[in-house]
BAKEMI-169575 format. One record per residue (C-alpha): residue number from 1; z, x, y. Coordinates in steps of 0.1 Angstrom, whole numbers. Layout:
BEGIN
REC   n    up  east north
REC NUM     Z     X     Y
...
REM end
This chain:
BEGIN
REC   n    up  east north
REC   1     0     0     0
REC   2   -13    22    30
REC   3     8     1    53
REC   4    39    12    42
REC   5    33    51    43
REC   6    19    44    79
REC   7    52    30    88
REC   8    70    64    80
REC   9    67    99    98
REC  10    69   121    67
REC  11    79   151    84
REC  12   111   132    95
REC  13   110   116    65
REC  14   109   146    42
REC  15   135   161    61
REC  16   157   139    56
REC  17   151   137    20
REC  18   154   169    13
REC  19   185   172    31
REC  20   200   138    13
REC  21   190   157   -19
REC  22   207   187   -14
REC  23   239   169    -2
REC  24   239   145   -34
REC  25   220   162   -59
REC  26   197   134   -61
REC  27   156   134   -64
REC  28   144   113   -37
REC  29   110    93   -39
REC  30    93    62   -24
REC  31    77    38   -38
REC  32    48    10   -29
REC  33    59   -25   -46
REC  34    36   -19   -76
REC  35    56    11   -82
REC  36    30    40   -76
REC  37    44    66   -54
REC  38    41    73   -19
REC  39    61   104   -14
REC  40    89   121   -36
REC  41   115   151   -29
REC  42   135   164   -63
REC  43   160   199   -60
REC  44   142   227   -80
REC  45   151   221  -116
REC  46   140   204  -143
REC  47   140   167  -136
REC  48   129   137  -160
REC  49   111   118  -134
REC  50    90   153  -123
REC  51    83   154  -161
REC  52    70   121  -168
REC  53    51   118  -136
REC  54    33    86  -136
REC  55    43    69  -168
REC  56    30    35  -166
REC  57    67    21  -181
REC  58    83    37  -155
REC  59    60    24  -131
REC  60    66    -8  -140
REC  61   102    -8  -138
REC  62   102     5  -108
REC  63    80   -23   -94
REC  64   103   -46  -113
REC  65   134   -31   -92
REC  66   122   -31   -61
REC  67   118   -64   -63
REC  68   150   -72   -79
REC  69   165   -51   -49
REC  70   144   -75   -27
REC  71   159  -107   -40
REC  72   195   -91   -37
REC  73   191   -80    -6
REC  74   209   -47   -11
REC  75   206   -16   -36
REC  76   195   -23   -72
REC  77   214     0   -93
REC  78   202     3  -128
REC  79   196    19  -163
REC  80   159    35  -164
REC  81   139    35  -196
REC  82   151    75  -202
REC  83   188    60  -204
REC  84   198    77  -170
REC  85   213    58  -141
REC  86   186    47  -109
REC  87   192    32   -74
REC  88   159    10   -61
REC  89   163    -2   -23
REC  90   138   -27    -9
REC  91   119   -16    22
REC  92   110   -49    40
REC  93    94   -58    73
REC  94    95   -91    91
REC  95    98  -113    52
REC  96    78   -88    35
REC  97    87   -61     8
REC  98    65   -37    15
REC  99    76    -5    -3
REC 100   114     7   -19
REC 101   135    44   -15
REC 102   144    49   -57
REC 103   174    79   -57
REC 104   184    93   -92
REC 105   185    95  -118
REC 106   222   105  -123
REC 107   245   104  -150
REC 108   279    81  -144
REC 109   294   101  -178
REC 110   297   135  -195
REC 111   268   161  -202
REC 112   276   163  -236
REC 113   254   167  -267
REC 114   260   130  -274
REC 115   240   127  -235
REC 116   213   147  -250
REC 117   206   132  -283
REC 118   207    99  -264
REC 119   180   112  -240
REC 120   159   126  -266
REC 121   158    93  -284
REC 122   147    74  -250
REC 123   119    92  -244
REC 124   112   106  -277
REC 125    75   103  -272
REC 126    71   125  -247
REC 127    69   161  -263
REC 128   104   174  -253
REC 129   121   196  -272
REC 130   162   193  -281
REC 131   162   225  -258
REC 132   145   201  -229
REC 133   168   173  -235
REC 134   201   197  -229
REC 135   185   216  -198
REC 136   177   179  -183
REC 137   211   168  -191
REC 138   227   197  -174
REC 139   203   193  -147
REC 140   211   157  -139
REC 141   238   154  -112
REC 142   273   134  -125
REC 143   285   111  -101
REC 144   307    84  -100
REC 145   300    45   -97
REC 146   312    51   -64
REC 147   293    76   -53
REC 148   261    62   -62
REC 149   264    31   -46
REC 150   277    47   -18
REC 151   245    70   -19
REC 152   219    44   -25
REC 153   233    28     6
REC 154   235    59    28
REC 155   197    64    16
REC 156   191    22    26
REC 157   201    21    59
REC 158   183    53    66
REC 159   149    45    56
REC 160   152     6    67
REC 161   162    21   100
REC 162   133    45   104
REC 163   108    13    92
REC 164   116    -7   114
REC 165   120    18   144
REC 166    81    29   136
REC 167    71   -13   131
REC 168    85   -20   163
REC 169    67     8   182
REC 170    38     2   161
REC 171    41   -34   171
REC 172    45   -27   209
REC 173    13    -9   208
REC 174    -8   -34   194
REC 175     2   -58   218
REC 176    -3   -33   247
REC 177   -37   -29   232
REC 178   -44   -64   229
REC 179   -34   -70   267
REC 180   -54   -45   274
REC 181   -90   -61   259
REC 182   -80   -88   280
REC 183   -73   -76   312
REC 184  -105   -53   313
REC 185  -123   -82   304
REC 186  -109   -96   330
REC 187  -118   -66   351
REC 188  -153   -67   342
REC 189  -160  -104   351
REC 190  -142  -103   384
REC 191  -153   -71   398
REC 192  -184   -84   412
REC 193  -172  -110   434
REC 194  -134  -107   436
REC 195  -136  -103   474
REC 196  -149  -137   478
REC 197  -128  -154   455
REC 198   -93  -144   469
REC 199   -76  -133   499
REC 200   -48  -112   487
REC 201   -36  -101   454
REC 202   -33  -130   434
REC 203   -37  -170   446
REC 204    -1  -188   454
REC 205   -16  -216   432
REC 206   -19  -193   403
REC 207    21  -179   408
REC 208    27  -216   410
REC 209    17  -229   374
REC 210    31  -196   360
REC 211    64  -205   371
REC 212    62  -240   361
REC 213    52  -224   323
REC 214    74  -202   325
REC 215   106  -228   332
REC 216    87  -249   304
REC 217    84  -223   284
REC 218    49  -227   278
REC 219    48  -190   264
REC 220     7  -189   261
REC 221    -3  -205   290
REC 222    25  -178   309
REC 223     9  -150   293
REC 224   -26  -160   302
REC 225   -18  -163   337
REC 226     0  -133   339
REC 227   -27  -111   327
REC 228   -51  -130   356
REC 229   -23  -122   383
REC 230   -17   -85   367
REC 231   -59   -79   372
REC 232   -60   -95   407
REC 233   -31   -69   412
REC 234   -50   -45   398
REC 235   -81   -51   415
REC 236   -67   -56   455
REC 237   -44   -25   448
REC 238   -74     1   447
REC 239   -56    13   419
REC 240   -26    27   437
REC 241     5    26   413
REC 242    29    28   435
REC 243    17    -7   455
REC 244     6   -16   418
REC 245    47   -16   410
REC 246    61   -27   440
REC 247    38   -61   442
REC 248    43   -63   401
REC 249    79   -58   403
REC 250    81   -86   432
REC 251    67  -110   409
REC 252    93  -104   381
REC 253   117  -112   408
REC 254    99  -149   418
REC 255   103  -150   376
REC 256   140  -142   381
REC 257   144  -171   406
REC 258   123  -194   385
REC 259   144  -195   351
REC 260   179  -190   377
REC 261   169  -224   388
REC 262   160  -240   358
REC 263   195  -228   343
REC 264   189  -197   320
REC 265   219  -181   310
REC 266   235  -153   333
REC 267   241  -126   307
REC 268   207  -130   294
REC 269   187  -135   328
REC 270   209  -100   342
REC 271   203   -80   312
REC 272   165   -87   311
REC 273   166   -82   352
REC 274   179   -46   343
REC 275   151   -38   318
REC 276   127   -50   342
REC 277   137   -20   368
REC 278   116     0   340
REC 279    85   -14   364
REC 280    97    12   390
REC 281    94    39   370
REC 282    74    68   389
REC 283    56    78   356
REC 284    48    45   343
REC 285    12    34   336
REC 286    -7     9   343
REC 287    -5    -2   304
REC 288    35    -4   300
REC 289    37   -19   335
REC 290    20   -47   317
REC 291    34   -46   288
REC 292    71   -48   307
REC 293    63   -73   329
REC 294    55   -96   301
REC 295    87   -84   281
REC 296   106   -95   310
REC 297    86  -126   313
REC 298    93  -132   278
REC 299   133  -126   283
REC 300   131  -149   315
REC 301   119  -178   290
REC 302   143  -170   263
REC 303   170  -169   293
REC 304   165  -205   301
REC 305   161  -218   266
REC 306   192  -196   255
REC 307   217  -213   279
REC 308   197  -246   272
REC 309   179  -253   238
REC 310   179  -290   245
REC 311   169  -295   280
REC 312   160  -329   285
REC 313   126  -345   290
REC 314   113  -309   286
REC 315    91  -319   257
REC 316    76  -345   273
REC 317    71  -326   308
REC 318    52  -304   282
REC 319    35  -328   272
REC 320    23  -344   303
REC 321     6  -315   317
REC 322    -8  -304   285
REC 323   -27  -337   288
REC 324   -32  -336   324
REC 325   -48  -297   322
REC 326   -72  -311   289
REC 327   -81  -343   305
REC 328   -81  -346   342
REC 329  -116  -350   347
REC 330  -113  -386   330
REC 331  -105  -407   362
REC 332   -97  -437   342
REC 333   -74  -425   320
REC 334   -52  -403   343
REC 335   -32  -431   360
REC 336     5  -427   354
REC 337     6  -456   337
REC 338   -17  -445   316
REC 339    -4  -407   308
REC 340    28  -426   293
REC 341     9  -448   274
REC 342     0  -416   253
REC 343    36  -404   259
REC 344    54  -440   246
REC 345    75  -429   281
REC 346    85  -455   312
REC 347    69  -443   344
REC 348    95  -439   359
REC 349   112  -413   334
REC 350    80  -390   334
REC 351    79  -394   375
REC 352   116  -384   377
REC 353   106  -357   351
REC 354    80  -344   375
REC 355   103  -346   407
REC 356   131  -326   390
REC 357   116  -303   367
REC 358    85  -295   390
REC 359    92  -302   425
REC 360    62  -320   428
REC 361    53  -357   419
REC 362    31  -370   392
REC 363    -6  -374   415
REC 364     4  -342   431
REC 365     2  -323   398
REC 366   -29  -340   391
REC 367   -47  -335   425
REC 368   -39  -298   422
REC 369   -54  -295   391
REC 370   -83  -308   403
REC 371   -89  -292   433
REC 372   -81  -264   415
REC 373  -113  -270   394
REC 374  -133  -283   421
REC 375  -127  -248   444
REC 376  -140  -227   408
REC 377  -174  -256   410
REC 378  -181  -247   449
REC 379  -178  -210   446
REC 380  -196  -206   415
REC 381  -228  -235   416
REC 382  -248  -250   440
REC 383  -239  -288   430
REC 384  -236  -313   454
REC 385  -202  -320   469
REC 386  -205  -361   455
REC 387  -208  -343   416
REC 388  -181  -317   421
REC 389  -162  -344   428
REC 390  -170  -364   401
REC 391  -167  -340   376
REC 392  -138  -335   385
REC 393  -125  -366   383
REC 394  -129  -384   414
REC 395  -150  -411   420
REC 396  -147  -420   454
REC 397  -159  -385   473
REC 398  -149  -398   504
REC 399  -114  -397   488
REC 400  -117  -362   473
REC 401  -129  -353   508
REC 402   -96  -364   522
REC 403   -79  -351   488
REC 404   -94  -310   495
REC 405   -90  -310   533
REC 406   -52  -318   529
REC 407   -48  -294   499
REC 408   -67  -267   509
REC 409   -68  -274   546
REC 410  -106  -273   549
REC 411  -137  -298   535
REC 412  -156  -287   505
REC 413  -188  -279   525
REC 414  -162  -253   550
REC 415  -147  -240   519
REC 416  -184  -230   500
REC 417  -194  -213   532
REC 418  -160  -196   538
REC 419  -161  -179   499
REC 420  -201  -173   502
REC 421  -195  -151   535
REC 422  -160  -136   522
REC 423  -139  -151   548
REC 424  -105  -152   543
REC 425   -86  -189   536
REC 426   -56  -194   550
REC 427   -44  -223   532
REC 428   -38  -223   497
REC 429   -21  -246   470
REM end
């Protein structure tokens, strides 16, 4: 299983086999769950297990014991198929056995030529002579119960320690990677015209509905709208990191206010504050900026939910704008009234939902959403202002006239000239 001797830094590792050997006496060796070997460390000496290499029985009790080890959940001590005493531990990531540390074998009684006879008969098979047996015998380290579950433990810890250590960085770098693809995608599409589409580093509207997901802990949307406000950062920065952290490191503190108000709990929302100061780290790049900001994001969310994992009418607040973001354009159906319909909610409750939980009432929502939409039609086509609007879910454009000038603070027609000649707008969601 290459997965599981990626996991491991076998320098490190080796050392600390070798070291564990010469302490205990014990051959160290790892193990994938079928039972072939990853990686092995034995004191010089004659050793059973260096012997018989391979051996497809022992292979398959190993296999067997790791998993054994797995379903205890702690060291699997046992008697091996040459009579000698074993200790399997289970490696496992997330729910997943993905490998197991064997140490042994060892002998819980005396090297005496009753030991040896014993041994030859096990493995009688194999070649050894009577001379063999006794040296292996003599060779094999005598502890006591004890001592080998105290070693097999020891041995546990370590290697469950240094697996997880290495999944969690290995973990952290696949999701740095990942944010990366996006925001250079990002990058890409925006580079063109970026100028024209926003007058400073990222759009109040935008910082809006990420602290709204954020206090509804709308974990996907937050992330998607963080890695658009992280590349309009980007972009308007010039790539300057030290502007780069100070605007990035301001928007974990609107994050900080956001799940204060909605009630996260204090020893969670300080501690992930703390962390966040990693953002004003002089030698931080660009890459784990993003990845902390999000962390801290993340630890905003958990903050809130921590302190309250029943808040009430969250789910259907949810909900609600779930349905609003997927269907807005359908001016029929996007009456209050209507939205609770789907809901099986009063009107009332969901408006007092949107009043409290977003500070803005139920049309509100829904006209921002889609003059939202409307602004992304009139920068980027050529439509008529009467089929933005429509497609957008007005049907009156007279109304989504009135609608734009008092959200934006301009008509349609100013605001399509304004982006074409790169002018800057004053007024923004």
């Amino acid at each position: 299983m290459k997965d599981f001797a990626g996991l491991l830094d076998r320098d490190e590792l080796s050392d600390i086999c070798r070291n564990f050997s010469s302490l205990t006496g014990l051959g160290v060796s790892l193990h994938n769950p079928d039972g072939s070997g990853v990686l092995s460390y034995r004191k010089d000496g004659i050793c059973i297990c260096t012997i018989l290499g391979g051996d497809a029985k022992c292979v398959r009790n190993i296999s067997f014991s790791a998993n054994k080890a797995a379903e205890l959940g702690e060291p699997y001590i046992y008697i091996c198929g040459c009579g000698l005493v074993m200790s399997a531990s289970a490696i496992i990531v997330g729910d997943r056995l993905i490998g197991a540390v064997l140490c042994g074998p060892a002998m819980l009684w005396d090297a005496d030529d009753f030991a040896a006879e014993e041994l030859g008969r096990n493995i009688a098979d194999s070649g050894l002579s009577e001379e063999d047996c006794r040296r292996i015998v003599a060779g094999t380290p005598r502890l006591t119960c004890e001592q080998m579950t105290s070693a097999a433990r020891i041995l546990f810890r370590l290697v469950n320690y240094m697996c997880r250590s290495r999944c969690e960085t290995i973990s952290q770098r696949q999701e740095i990677t990942k944010q990366q693809a996006t925001i250079s995608t990002l990058l890409a599409d925006r580079k063109r015209d970026i100028v024209e589409r926003r007058p400073g580093f990222y759009s109040p509207e935008t910082e809006k509905e990420l602290l709204t997901s954020v206090r509804l802990g709308n974990r996907q949307k937050a992330r998607r709208l963080l890695n658009d406000i992280l590349t309009d950062i980007f972009l308007f920065s010039g790539g300057n990191t030290p502007v780069i952290c100070a605007r990035v490191y301001e928007l974990t503190g609107f994050l900080f206010r956001a799940a204060s108000e909605a009630g996260a709990a204090g020893e969670k929302l300080l501690v992930t504050a703390r962390e966040s100061q990693r953002i004003l780290d002089p030698d931080i790049g660009f890459e784990e900026l993003c990845y902390a900001t999000t962390r801290a994001m993340e630890g905003f969310i958990d903050a809130i939910y921590e302190n309250r994992p029943d808040i009430p009418g969250s789910r259907y607040l949810a909900e609600a704008t779930a349905y609003l973001t997927e269907n807005y354009t359908r001016s029929e159906s996007m009456s209050l009234s209507a939205v609770c319909e789907v809901l099986s909610i009063s009107p009332s409750y969901l408006s007092h939902l949107f009043t409290k939980g977003l500070g803005v009432t139920f049309t509100e929502y829904l006209a921002w959403l889609r003059i939202d939409a409307a602004k992304k039609l009139l920068r980027s086509t050529d439509l008529p202002v009467s089929e933005v609007a429509e497609r957008v879910g007005y049907r009156d454009p007279n109304y989504f006239i009135r609608s734009f000038r008092k959200i934006v603070g301009m008509t349609p027609r100013s605001f399509r000239r304004a982006s074409e000649g790169g002018v800057e707008l004053s007024k923004k969601i």
